[in-house]
Structure formats: structure tokens, C-alpha cells
N, C-alpha and C positions, 0 to 999 in steps of 0.2 A: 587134328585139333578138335576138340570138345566144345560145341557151342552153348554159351550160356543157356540160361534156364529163364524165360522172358518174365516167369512171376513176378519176380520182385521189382523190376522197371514198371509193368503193367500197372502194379499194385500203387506205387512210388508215382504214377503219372496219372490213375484215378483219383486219389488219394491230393494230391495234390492241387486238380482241377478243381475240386469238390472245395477246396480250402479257398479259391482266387475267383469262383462263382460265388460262394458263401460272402467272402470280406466284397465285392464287388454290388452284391445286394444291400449292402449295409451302407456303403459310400456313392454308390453310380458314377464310380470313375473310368468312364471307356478307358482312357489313357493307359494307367495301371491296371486294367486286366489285361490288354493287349502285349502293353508289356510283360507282365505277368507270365502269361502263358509264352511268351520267347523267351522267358530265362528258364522257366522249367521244360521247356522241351529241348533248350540249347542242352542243359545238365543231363539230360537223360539219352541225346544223341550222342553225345562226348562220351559220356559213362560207357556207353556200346562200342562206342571205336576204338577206347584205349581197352576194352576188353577182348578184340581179336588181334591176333598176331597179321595185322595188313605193312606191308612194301614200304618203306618210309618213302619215295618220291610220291606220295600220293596225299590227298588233303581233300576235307568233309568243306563244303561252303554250301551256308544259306544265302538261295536265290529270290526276286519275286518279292511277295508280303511278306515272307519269314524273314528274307534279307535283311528288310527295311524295320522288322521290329515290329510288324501290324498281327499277330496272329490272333483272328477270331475264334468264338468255340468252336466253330467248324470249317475253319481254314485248313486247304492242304497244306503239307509239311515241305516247301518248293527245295529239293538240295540237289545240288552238285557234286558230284564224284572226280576231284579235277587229277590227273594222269600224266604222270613227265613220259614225255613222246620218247624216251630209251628205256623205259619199262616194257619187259618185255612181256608177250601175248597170253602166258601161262599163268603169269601174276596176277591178270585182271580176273581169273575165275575164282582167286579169293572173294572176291567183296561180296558174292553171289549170297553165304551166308548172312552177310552182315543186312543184307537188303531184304532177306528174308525177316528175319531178327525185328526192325525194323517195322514193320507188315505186323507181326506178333504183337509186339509192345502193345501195341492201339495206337499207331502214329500215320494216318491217313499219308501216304509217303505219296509225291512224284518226284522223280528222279532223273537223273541223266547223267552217266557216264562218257566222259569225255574227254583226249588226251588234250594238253596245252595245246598245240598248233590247232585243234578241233575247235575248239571254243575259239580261235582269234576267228579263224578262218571263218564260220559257221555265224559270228557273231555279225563281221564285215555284210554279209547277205543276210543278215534276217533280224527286221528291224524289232521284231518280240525278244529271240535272243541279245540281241543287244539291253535292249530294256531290261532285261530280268538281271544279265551280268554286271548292269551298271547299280546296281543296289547288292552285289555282291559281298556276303558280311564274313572271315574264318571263322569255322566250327575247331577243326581239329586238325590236325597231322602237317603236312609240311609247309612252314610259313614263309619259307621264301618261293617256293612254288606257286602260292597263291602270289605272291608278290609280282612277281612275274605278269604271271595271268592280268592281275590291274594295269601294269604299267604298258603291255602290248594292249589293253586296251585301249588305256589313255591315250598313246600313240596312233592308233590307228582313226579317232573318233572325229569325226565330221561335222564338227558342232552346228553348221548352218545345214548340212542335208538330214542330222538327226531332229532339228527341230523342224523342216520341212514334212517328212516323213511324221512328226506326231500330230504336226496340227492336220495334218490331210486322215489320219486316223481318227483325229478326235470328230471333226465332220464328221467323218463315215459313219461314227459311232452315232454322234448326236440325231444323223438321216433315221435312222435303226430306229430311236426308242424314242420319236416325234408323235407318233399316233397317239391319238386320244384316249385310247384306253390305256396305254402305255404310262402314258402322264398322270393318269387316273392312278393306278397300280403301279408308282415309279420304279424301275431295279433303284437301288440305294447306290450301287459303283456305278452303272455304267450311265444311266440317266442324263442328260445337260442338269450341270449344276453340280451332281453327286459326289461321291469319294474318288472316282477315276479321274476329273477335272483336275483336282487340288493334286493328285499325284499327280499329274502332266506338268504343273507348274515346277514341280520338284525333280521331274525327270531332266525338262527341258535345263533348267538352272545346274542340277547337276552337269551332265553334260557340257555348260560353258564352264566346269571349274568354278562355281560360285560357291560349290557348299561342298566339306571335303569329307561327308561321310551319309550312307542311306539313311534314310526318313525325312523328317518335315525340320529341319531347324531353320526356323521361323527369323530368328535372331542373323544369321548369315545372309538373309536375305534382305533385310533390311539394313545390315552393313554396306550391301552391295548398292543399297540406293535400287534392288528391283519393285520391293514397295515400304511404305510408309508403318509406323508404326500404328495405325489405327484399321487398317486392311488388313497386318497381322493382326492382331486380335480380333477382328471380324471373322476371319476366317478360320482361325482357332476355336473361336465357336460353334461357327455352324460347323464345323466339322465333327467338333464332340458333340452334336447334339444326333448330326446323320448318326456317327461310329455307336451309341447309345440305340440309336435304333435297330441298327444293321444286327448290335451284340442282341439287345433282345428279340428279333427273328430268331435267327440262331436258335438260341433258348426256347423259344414259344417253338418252334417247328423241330426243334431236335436233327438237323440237322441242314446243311449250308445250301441256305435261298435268299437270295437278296431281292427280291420282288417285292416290294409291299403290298400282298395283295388283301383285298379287303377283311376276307373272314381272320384277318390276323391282325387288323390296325386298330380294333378296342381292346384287345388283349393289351396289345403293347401299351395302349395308350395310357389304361390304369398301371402295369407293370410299372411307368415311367412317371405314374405321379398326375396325371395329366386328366382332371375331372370333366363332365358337361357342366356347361350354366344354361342360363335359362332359356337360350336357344339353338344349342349348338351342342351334340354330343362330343363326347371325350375325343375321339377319333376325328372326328372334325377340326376339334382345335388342335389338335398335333399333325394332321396333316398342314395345315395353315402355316404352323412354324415350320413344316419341313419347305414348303413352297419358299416361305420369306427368306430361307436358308442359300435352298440351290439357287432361285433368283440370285443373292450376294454372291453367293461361289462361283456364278456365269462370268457377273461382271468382274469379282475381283481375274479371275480366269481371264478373261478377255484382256485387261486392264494390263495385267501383267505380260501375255504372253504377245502384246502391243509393243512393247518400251525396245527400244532397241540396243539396251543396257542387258538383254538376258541374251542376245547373240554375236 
């Protein structure tokens, strides 16, 4: 077999980035870039798959941030390689090209090949796998395979020991990035308050079946009676104000740091609009709404994963 020629992907995926940074400077819509860049890297990994001669029991899936639709400017590319357990051993050293390929285009890949019984089995012990599967979104190739794969999820899922297991994580994390210079210099995800809270509400909630597809629908949850319509748009906010920040790190550092540390928080600050007045530099008053932010994101966080309506 003759593998493609990565030029014209590359060129199609530069080329395209350059168009969803540009329209993204003009509007500052986190939102739609993020989604942006998942529909154009979905288009450009399908383009690749249906362009090798691979095994039909086999299927492309976005795991992780890619799953859920969040992709920043320099977010990995999280996929799954999912493998019907009667494919046999000789077949899997096809994909070898295609992961290469991959690599070429300029698509920051991590990956994981794995047969169906792998992924249930693998997923049951290890509460990250789990998490990444359960935001599991089809890319390409066979759709009842993936189908499978969710529904041995669904089955096997332990709604009250998976939501034990994230709040005992979300502490762990929270003990992590307690230090005062930490707080100083917040990570944007992993911080108390940050973009990892708001997805634990969304993991957790998925998981009891409250919302039937990855990301944030804000809307299913307030069906649900898990919060109110005024906590959704609290937290639709601060969250496009973090994701706003998070995107231009990215940008100002050229590549993926989620710290905000100082020698980058006046940058951002004019980037994002955000002047001094008469006593308080630019950088000061944008850290102040990042603070007023996670403070809300704690509580609605807490608030939420309180109610006994999400388990």
C-alpha cells in the first residue's frame, strides 16, 4: 500500500488554524474556537482513515478533551484505536502507518490501541480510563463496534463508586495546588475553582445518566433539577472567561501551559481587552475576575456535587 503524502493535510490543518485564530481575534469567542478546532481536526483525521485500506472491525474514537469537543491551540489530539477482539494479530500492524501519518500532519496525537474486551476490562480498574471513555465521541470506521464499547460501558458503571472515586480525586488535586504561590500563579484546569471542577460536575452527572452526550449541556442539567437556571449561567460564564484565558496562554506561549504565571498575565490581560485604572494594573484587574470566577466555580461545584439528585 502507498501512504499518503501528509502535504496537503498539513497544509489544510495550518491553513485552517490560521482562519479559527484569525475569526477568534475578531469575536473572543472561547466557545467557537474550541469547537472550531474539533471540527477541523475531526475532518482531517477521518480524511486519513478513510484514506488507508484498515480492517472494517475496527473504529477511530475521540477520547478525553477531544471527545468532549474542548480542543485548545495546544491541546493533545486524545484518540482511541477501538479493535474487535476476533481481529486477528497481523491486522493491527496495519494502523502502524496511519499513526505515523498522523505524527506528520502536525497533529500532537496520544493514542491508545486497544481491543474491546481491553477497554471494558482496563476501564473497570482505572478510574482515568474510565473517565476519558466516558466522553467517548465516533471519529470513523465501525459504528456498531463503538456501540458496543458504550453500552459494555454503561453496564459495567458504578455510578456511586465513580462519583466516590472523583471527589477523593478532586481533593487530592485541590491538596496539590493549595500553596500560595500556586494560587498566586493559578494552573487554569487543575487549580480549586478552574476548568477540571466544572468537568467533574459533568463527569459525575454523566455517569448517573443525566446527560446523553460529552461536554457541558448545561440545559440537561437543569432538566434534571441538579442545578438551577441561574448557577447555569454563572457558571457558563466563568467558565468562558477561564477558557478565554486558558486560549490565550496557549497563544502568548506557543505552546500548551496552563499556569498563569506572572510574566504572562499583562500580556493576556491587554490581549483580552482588560486596561489599568487608576490603581490597579491590567493584570491585576483580570486576575480579580479570575479569582471572583473560581471562588463561583467552587461553590457552584460544591453545590452541585452536594444534591443527592446527581447520584
Amino acid at each position: 500500500m502507498t501512504i499518503p503524502d501528509a502535504g496537503n493535510w498539513r497544509h489544510a490543518l495550518k491553513e485552517g488554524r490560521a482562519a479559527l485564530f484569525a475569526a477568534y481575534e475578531a469575536q473572543q469567542r472561547a466557545h467557537h474556537l474550541l469547537q472550531g478546532l474539533t471540527r477541523l481536526t475531526d475532518e482531517i483525521l477521518r480524511d486519513i482513515w478513510r484514506s488507508h485500506d484498515l480492517p472494517a472491525r475496527s473504529a477511530l474514537v475521540a477520547v478525553g478533551g477531544y471527545g468532549r469537543g474542548e480542543m485548545y491551540p495546544h491541546s493533545d489530539v486524545d484518540l482511541l484505536i477501538l479493535l474487535d477482539d476476533g481481529l486477528p494479530e497481523p491486522e493491527i500492524n496495519r494502523f502502524e502507518s496511519l499513526i505515523g501519518l498522523f505524527w506528520d500532519v502536525g497533529l500532537p496525537i496520544g493514542h491508545s490501541v486497544r481491543r474491546l474486551s481491553e477497554c471494558l476490562s482496563e476501564s473497570a480498574g482505572d478510574i482515568t480510563i474510565q473517565t476519558n471513555l466516558l466522553e467517548a465521541r465516533h471519529l470513523a470506521g465501525d459504528t456498531t463496534l463503538f456501540q458496543r464499547m458504550q453500552a459494555g460501558l454503561a453496564a459495567q458503571m458504578d455510578t456511586q463508586a465513580f462519583f466516590q472515586a472523583k471527589s477523593l480525586e478532586q481533593k487530592a488535586r485541590h491538596g496539590r495546588q493549595s500553596e500560595v504561590a500556586l494560587l498566586l500563579e493559578p494552573n487554569l484546569k487543575e487549580s480549586p475553582g478552574g476548568l477540571r471542577d466544572i468537568q467533574n460536575i459533568f463527569w459525575v452527572c454523566r455517569a448517573a445518566g443525566l446527560t446523553k452526550k460529552p461536554g457541558h449541556p448545561l440545559g440537561d442539567l437543569i432538566r434534571a433539577g441538579v442545578m438551577c437556571e441561574a448557577e447555569a449561567r454563572a457558571l457558563a460564564t466563568d467558565c468562558s472567561l477561564i477558557s478565554n484565558m486558558r486560549i490565550r496562554l496557549h497563544l502568548a506561549v506557543n505552546r500548551r501551559e496552563d499556569r498563569m504565571l506572572y510574566e504572562f498575565q499583562e500580556r493576556i490581560a491587554a490581549s483580552m481587552g482588560v486596561h489599568a485604572d487608576a490603581s490597579r494594573r491590567a493584570s491585576e484587574r483580570l486576575m480579580q475576575r479570575y479569582y471572583r470566577a473560581s471562588r463561583r466555580i467552587s461553590l457552584i461545584n460544591h453545590l452541585v456535587l452536594d444534591r443527592k439528585s446527581v447520584v
